[in-house]
N, C-alpha and C positions, 0 to 999 in steps of 0.2 A: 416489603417486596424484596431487599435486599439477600433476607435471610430464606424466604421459600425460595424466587429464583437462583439462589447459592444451592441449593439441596436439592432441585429440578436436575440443575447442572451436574452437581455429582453426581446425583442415582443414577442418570442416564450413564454416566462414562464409567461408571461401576460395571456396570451391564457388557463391558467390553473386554475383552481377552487380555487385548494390545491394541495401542493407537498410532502411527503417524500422522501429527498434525503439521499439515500446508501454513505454516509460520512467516508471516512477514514483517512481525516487527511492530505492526497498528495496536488500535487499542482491543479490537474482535479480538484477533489472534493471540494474542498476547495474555487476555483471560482467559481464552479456550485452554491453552496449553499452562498454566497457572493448575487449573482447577484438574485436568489432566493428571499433571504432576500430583496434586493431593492423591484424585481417587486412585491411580494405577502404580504410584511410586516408578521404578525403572522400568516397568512395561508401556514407555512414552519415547518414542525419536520425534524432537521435531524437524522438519525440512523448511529450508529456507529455496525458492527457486531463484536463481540469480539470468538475467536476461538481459540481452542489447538495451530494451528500454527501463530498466530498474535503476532507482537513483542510488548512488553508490552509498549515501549518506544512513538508507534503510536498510541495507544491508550489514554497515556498521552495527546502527541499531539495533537487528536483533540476532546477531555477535552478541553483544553486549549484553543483551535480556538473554539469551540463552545463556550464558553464565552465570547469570542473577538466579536463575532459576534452577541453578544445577540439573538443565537437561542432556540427554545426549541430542547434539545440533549436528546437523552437517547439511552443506550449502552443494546444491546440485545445477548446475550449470544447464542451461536452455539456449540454444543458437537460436536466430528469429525462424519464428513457428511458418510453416508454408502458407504463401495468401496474406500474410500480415504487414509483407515489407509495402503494399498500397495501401493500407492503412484505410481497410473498407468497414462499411454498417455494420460488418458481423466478428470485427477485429475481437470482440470481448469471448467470441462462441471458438474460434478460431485458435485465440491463444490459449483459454482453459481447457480446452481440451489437447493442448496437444501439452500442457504444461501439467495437469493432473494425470494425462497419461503416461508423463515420466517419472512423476514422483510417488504415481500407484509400482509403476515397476523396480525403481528402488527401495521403495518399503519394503516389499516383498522379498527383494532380493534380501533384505538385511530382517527379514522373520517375521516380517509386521504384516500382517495382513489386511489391514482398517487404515484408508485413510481416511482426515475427516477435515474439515477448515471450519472460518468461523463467519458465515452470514448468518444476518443476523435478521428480525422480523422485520425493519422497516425495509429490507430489501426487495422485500414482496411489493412494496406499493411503487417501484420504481423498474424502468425497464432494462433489465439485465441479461441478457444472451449469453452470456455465461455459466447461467444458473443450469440452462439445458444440459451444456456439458459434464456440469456436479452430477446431474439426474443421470444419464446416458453411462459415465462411466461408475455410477452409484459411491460416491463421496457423498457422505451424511455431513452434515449440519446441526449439529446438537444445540447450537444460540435457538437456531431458527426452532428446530422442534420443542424446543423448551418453554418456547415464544419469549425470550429476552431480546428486548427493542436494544435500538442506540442506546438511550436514554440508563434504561436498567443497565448494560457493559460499563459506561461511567461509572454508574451510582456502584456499582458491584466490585469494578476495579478499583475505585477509591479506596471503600472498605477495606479491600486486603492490599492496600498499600503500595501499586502495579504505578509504577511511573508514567503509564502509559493514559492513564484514568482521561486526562482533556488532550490528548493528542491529538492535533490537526488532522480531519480526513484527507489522506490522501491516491492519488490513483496514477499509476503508471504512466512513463514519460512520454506516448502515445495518443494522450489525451489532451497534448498540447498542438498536437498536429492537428489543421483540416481532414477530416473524413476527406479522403481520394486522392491526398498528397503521398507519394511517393516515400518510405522512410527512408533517410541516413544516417550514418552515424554524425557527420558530422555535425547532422543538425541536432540530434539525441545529444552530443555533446556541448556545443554550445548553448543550450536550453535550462540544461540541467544546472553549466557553469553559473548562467545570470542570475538562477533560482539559489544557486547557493550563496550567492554573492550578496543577493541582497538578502537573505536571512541574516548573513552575519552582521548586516545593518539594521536588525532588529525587526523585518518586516517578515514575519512567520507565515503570515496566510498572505499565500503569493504564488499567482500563476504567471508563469511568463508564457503566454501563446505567439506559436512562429507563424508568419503569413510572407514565407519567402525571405526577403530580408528586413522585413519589417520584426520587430519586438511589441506587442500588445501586454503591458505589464497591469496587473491587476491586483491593486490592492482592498482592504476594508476602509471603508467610508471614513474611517477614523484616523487611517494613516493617509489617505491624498497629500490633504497639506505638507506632511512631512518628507513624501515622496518629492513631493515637487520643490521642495529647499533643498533635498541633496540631488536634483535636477541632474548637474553638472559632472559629479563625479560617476552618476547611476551610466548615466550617457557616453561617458568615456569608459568606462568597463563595458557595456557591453560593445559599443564601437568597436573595442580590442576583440570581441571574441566575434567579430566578424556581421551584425546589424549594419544595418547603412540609416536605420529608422527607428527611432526610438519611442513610443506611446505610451500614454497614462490610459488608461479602459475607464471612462466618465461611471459607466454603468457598476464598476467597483469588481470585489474578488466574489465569482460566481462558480462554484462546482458544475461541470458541464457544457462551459457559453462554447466550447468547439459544436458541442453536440447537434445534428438537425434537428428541427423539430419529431419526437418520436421517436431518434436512435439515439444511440449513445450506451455510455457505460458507466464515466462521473457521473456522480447523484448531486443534485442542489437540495439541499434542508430545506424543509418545512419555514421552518425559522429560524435562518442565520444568526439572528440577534439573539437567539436563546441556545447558541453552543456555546460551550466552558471558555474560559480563557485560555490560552496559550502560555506555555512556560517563554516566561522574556527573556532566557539565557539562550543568547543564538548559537547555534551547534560549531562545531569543532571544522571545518575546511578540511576536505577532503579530496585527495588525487584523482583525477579522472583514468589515474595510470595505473592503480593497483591491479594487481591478478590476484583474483578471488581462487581460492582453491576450488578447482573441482570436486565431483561426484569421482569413489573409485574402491567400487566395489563392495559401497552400505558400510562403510567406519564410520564412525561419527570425525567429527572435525571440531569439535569442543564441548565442553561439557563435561 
């Protein structure tokens, strides 16, 4: 399967002039623009969007894959999209669209005229409002049309050797809030802080959900106990960044648990227990202060 869907995946992007790919750094995108790089050589920009709710840490990332992969990168800046700062059912139709209708117009501006990202087939079996907006402003999907699942993007990043192969699913800082809470930064920041804090304490798959000033932290069934022995120090960092309430989620780390029933835009697996493992090296701390370069003008910004 490796080897046909590798050749599904080229021939389609063969088939293409010139690409910008909506690059974030995961494991989709990250093969999409990989295999990009083969078929089209330097007819590829990828775009990274950078947003109030994007964690600074994925941003890094793919900085850093976009150099691995010797693309032309450049990171395009998004202020919060209209409609989004309440943080309603259709937050995912809401931001894609107003986020691929900017990175359609800087492609363009810099000669690209395809933009394309990477969902992928199990996407369909999950409710996504986002996907309308790919449709509407016609952003192709070449995973999707190629029909390579989650499953095949591991097995397929593996093979070509893509760091990105068991990458923890992740989704925007957004997804941490209540449907119909109000966003802030402050709260986007302090969110993000605890989530990175306790990475570097080795705990990779981890939501921290805000419920006001409560912290509802969520680990895998595997880490509880260990959560609960560094109890004391977890509880005083996040105290500092402003909680009054600090929670263990009995029910454990679940893609989604903001979600209502029937909205939403995190996906929960099929089978938890049958995603890859996690790289144990916790990531490098990162300022909540940096200023990303803007978009200015369709230069690339690395690469």
């Amino acid at each position: 399967m490796e080897a046909e869907g590798y050749e599904r995946l080229l021939g389609r992007l063969r088939e293409m002039p010139a690409v910008a790919v909506g690059f974030s750094g995961g494991a989709d995108s990250t093969l999409l623009l990989a295999v990009a790089k083969e078929a089209l050589g330097d007819r590829v920009l990828a775009l990274t969007a950078v947003t109030p709710f994007t964690e600074r840490q994925e941003v890094t990332d793919a900085l850093d894959l976009g150099t691995r992969l010797g693309v032309c990168h450049e990171l395009v800046e998004l202020a919060m999209p209209e409609g989004v700062e309440t943080n309603p059912p259709d937050r995912c139709y809401l931001c894609k669209r107003a986020l691929f209708g900017k990175l359609l117009q800087v492609a363009r501006d810099a000669g690209f005229g395809q933009v394309i990202e990477g969902s992928n087939l199990d996407d369909l079996g999950d409710f996504r409002p986002g996907m309308r907006a790919l449709q509407e402003l016609d952003i192709e999907s070449p995973l999707l049309t190629c029909k390579l699942s989650k499953a095949d993007v591991r097995r397929l990043s593996e093979s070509l050797g893509l760091p990105t192969w068991n990458k923890p699913t992740n989704a925007c800082l957004l997804t941490r809030l209540p449907i119909g809470q109000r966003v802030t930064m402050d709260d986007l920041n302090r969110l993000e802080e605890a989530e990175r804090f306790l990475r570097t304490r080795g705990f990779l798959c981890v939501r921290v959900r805000v419920h006001g000033d409560l912290a509802r932290i969520e680990v895998t069934p595997e880490q509880r106990q260990r959560l609960l022995g560094e109890a004391e120090i977890v509880a005083e960092t996040l105290e500092g960044l402003g909680f009054r309430h600090i929670t263990l989620d009995l029910s454990g780390y679940r893609l989604g648990s903001m979600n209502a029933v029937g909205i939403g835009c995190d996906r929960t697996p099929a089978n938890p227990a049958a995603a890859p493992a996690a790289d144990p090296t916790p990531p490098e701390p990162v300022s909540l202060e940096t200023d990303w370069p803007a978009h200015s003008g369709g230069k690339a910004k690395s690469g």
